[in-house]
Structures are given as C-alpha cells and as structure tokens.
C-alpha positions, -999 to +999 in steps of 0.1 A: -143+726+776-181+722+782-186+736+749-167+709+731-183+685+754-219+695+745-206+698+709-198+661+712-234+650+731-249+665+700-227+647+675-239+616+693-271+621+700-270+628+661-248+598+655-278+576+674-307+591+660-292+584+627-284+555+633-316+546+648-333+558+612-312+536+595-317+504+618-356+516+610-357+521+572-336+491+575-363+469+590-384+486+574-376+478+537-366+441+546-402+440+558-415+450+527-392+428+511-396+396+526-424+378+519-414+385+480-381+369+495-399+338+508-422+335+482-397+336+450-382+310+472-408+288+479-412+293+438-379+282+435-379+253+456-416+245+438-402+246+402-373+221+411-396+197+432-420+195+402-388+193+376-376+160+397-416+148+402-418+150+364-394+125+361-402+102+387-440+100+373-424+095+340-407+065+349-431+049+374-470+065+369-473+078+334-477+037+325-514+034+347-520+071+346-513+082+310-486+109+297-507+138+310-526+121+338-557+113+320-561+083+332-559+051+313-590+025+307-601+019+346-568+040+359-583+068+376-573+105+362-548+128+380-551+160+359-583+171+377-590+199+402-599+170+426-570+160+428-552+188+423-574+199+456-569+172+481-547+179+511-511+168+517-517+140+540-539+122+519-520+121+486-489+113+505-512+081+522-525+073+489-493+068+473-471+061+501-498+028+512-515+024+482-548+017+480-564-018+491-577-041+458-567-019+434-537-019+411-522+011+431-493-003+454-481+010+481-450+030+465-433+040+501-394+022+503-412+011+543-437-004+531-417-023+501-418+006+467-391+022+455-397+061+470-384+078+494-405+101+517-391+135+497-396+117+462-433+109+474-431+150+485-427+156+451-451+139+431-474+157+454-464+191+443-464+181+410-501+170+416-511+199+428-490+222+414-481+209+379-485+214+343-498+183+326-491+197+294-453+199+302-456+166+319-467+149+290-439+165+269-413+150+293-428+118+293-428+117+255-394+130+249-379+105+273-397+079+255-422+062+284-456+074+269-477+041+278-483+019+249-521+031+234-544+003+244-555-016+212-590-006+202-618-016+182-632+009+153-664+002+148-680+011+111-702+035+102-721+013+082-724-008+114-733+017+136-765+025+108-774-013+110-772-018+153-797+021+153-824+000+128-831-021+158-853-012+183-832+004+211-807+006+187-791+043+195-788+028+232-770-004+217-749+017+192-736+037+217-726+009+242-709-011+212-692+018+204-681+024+242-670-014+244-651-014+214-628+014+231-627+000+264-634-036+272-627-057+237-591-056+248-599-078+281-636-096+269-629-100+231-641-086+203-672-106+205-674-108+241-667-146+245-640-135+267-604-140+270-575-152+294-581-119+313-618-114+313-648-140+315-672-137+282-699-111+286-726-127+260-736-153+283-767-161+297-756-166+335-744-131+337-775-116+320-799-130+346-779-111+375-800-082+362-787-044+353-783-034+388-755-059+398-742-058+364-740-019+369-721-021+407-701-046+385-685-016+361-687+008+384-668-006+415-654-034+397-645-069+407-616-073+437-591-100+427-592-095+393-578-074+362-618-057+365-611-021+379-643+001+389-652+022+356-672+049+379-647+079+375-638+074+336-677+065+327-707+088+331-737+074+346-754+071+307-726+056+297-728+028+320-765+024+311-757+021+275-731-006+284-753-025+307-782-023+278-753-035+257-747-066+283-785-074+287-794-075+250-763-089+229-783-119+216-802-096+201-768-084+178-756-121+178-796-129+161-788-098+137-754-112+129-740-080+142-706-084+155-674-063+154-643-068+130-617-085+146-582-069+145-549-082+137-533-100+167-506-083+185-471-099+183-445-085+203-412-083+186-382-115+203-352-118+190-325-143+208-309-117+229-339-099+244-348-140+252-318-140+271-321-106+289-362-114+298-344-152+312-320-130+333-349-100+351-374-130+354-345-149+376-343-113+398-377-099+393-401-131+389-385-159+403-394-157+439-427-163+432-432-178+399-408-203+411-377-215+388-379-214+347-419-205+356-429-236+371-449-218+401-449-221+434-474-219+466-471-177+459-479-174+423-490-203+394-470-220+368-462-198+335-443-226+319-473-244+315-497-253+278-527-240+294-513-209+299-490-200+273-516-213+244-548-194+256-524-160+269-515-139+237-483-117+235-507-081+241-525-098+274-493-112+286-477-079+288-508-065+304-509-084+331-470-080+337-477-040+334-510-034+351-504-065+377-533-088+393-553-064+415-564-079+454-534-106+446-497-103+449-491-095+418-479-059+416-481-036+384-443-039+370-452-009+344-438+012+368-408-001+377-396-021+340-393-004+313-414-014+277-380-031+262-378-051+298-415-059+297-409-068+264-381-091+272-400-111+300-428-119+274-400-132+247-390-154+275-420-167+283-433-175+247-399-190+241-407-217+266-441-225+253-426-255+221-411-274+256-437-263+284-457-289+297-498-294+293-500-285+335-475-280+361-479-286+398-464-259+419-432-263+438-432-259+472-398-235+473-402-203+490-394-177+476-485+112+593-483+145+584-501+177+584-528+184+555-527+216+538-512+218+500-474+208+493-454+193+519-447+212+553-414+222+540-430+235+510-456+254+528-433+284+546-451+270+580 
C-alpha cells in the first residue's frame, strides 16, 4: 500500500513538474512571440488606415496639395520629412482647426468639415507613414489629380534678349519664375487680374524690396496671396523682387511674355442646370438667391463681376476659396465636373445680369508621439 502510494506522489510530482515546463516553455515562446504578434498587427492595422487615408486625401487634399503632396503654387508640401516628422497632436490640430488666414479649413465635423476624428486619424498615418508614390497613383486612377495650373513658357530667344541687359541673368530668372507661378493670378504682363492687383506699377515699387519680400514670403491675409516662403528659396525670391523693382526696364525693352489662349470651361445646358441646383445647396446661403449677394458674401450675378472674372479664375476662387474671409476652398469637397457646373451657371447669367447689384439683406487634445494612440501599442 505505501508503495503504490509513493508510486503515485511520484507520478504527480512528475505530472506537476511537467506540467510546470510546459506552463514555462509556454510563456516562454509567447514571450518571444509577441511583440512580432503586436507588431504585424500594428502593420496590419497601419496598412488599412493608410489604404482608407489614401482615399480620403484623394477626394478632399490632393486638389491644394497635389497628387503626391508636392504642394501646389503657395499650398504648402506634405511629402517632406518635416512633416512626415511632426508629432500626433499637431497634425491632428492642424487639420482638425485649420489654420488661421490661410486657405486650410478647419476639416473637424465639430468644428463644421466633413471628418470624423478616426478619418482625421488616418490622414495622419498616411502623413507619416505613407508612400506618396502610391498616393499619387490612387489619386490618378480615381480621376482627382488637380487640374495643372496654366503656365507661361517663356522663349529661349527671350530669355537671350532679358540676359543682354544689365542685371539681366537676375531678371531672366525672375521672369522665368513668374511665368510658372504668378501669371495665372497677376497677368501675363503683370497689369493684374480679377484675383491679383497689377505688379508693374509704380505705388508698389516704392514700398522697396524688403516689404515687397515679407509680401511673397508671408503673403497677404484676406486675399487669394498665400506666403511663397516654403515653395521659394530665398534667391528665388530675390530674383522675383528684382523682377518687381525693375519691370519698366522690360516694358522700355519691349520685353513682355506671349500671352496664352484663354481658358474656356466646357457648358452645355444640363451641367447649367446641375451647377443651378449645388449653387441653391452649396452657395446660396451666402451668395444670396440666383447670386445676388447678401450681407455674408457679394453679388455674382452682377456685369462687374462676370465681365472682368474669366472661366479659369472663376473656378479658382470656387476651388482654392478666399483666404481670411468666409469663403472656404470647395476643391475638396466638389468634384472638377461640380466645380465645373457652378461656373456654367454662373457665366450663363452673365447676357441678363445687371451692371451692379446691392446685397439682400436675407440670412442665410491628444498625446503627441507618431500615429494615433491607438496606433501606437501604448
């Protein structure tokens, strides 16, 4: 009898140390196991926030900040490692409150956008994890790569002419500079436009090159003017402010740039009718009915405006919006066939509109770090 009983105290003493070993390899192993485990699900979770971002930046960024984030005219890049570097909490301020007289709204649903606190999540992994190279592919293959801004070439033979002066390589190289970045806004020949005040004036040549340099680089608040200081180097600027300073001297050369055909945008009765019906949702509020204005927003339907505004500006303004005023960027949220639309409405009221129109008086945080806290295995 005590035989079979000490028989059984070493089965079990057997039974537990085994059993013990196994509870320990057990641990072990899941030990060495689980961080792989948290990390190819982090991954996981990482490759289906950016797959959703993608399309969300797509349909609502790629329009300021180009296919692959490179930023477009005074639209600050995306695809740097600055950006890619800042912390949580201030990408999701940035583009959950926007930022204060520029074009970037406040995107957050609370404070009046159209994203939700996890879609904002995701555009931030895809900020600082993405690959702009894919992003542009998606962007492209769903069809919302931003319209290319019109530029102006300018000729060789030109370019040989504007060097002969004295100064000239300085002035050649700030033609060439305005030709791809501010003829679309100024004009051609810098006598300005419904958008942007003429630069070859005397008045803005005696502010001097220092106030005409915080001009491009920090821009003018209130107006379609963006700061220039992250998309232009330093020279550049002081080629463009040379440029500024001495155009009389091209104007006494009778140097000036061709002048391109004028953009038309295509209107056809039916996308009238559809532009009638989103400015009624969309614009009415403000712009008051049929685009007489109100005290929000000035009259569309109006001579003045409709007969200096060409087809290419008027869809600017609708896509980039009015910065430091109430007008929002719409290039997020309408598509180019909507945009379209609302400007085939608006030139179709231009045979009936009236030379002025009065307005009517109708009414109309969280922890820094990279990725999201959920993101972050914290």
């Amino acid at each position: 009898m005590l035989q079979e009983d000490d028989a059984m105290t070493r089965t079990m003493a057997w039974i537990g140390f085994l059993a013990t070993l196994a509870i320990a390899l057990t641990l072990g192993l899941y030990t060495l196991l689980e961080p792989g485990r948290q990390q190819a699900a982090q991954e996981r979770l990482r490759a289906e926030a950016i797959a959703q971002a993608t399309d969300l930046y797509a349909e609502n960024c790629a329009v300021c900040h180009g296919a692959a984030g490179e930023g477009i005219g005074g639209m600050p890049a995306l695809n740097s490692d600055g950006v890619r570097g800042m912390d949580y909490e201030s990408l999701y301020r940035v583009i959950a409150f926007g930022r204060y007289n520029t074009p970037m709204a406040a995107w957050s649903a609370e404070e009046g956008g159209i994203l939700t606190g996890a879609q904002i999540d995701q555009l931030i992994v895809l900020l600082q994890y993405g690959d702009w190279e894919q992003v542009s592919a998606r962007v492209t293959e769903r069809g919302l790569a931003p319209p290319v801004a019109v530029e102006v070439e300018v000729p060789d033979d030109l370019l040989v002419q504007i060097e002969a002066l004295p100064g000239g390589e300085s002035l050649s190289r700030g033609l060439t500079l305005y030709a791809q970045n501010c003829s679309a806004c100024h004009g051609v020949d810098g006598s300005g436009t419904p958008l942007a005040p003429p630069l070859d004036n005397p008045d803005l040549q005696a502010r001097g090159a220092d106030e005409i340099r915080r001009t491009i680089e920090e821009g003018v608040p209130g107006t379609l003017m963006a700061g220039w200081a992250e998309t232009l180097s330093p020279a550049e600027v002081s080629d463009l402010v040379d440029l500024i300073l001495r155009w009389d001297e091209l104007q006494t050369a009778g140097i000036a740039l061709p002048t391109p055909e004028p953009v038309v945008m295509p209107s056809t009765p039916e996308m009238i009718a559809a532009g009638e019906q989103l400015f009624s949702v969309a614009c009415a509020t403000c712009h008051g009915v049929e685009a007489y204005g109100t005290r929000m927003a000035p009259s569309l339907n109006n001579q003045g405006f409709l007969g200096e505004t060409p087809d290419a500006a008027i869809y600017q303004i609708i896509a980039q919006g009015v910065p430091g005023t109430a007008m929002p960027a719409w290039g997020g949220r309408l598509s180019d066939e909507e945009i379209n639309s609302l400007v085939a409405y608006l030139r179709s009221l231009e045979a009936t509109a009236p030379p002025a129109a009065e307005p009517s008086t109708g009414g109309g945080m969280r922890g820094g770090g990279m990725g999201p806290p959920w993101l972050r295995g914290n």
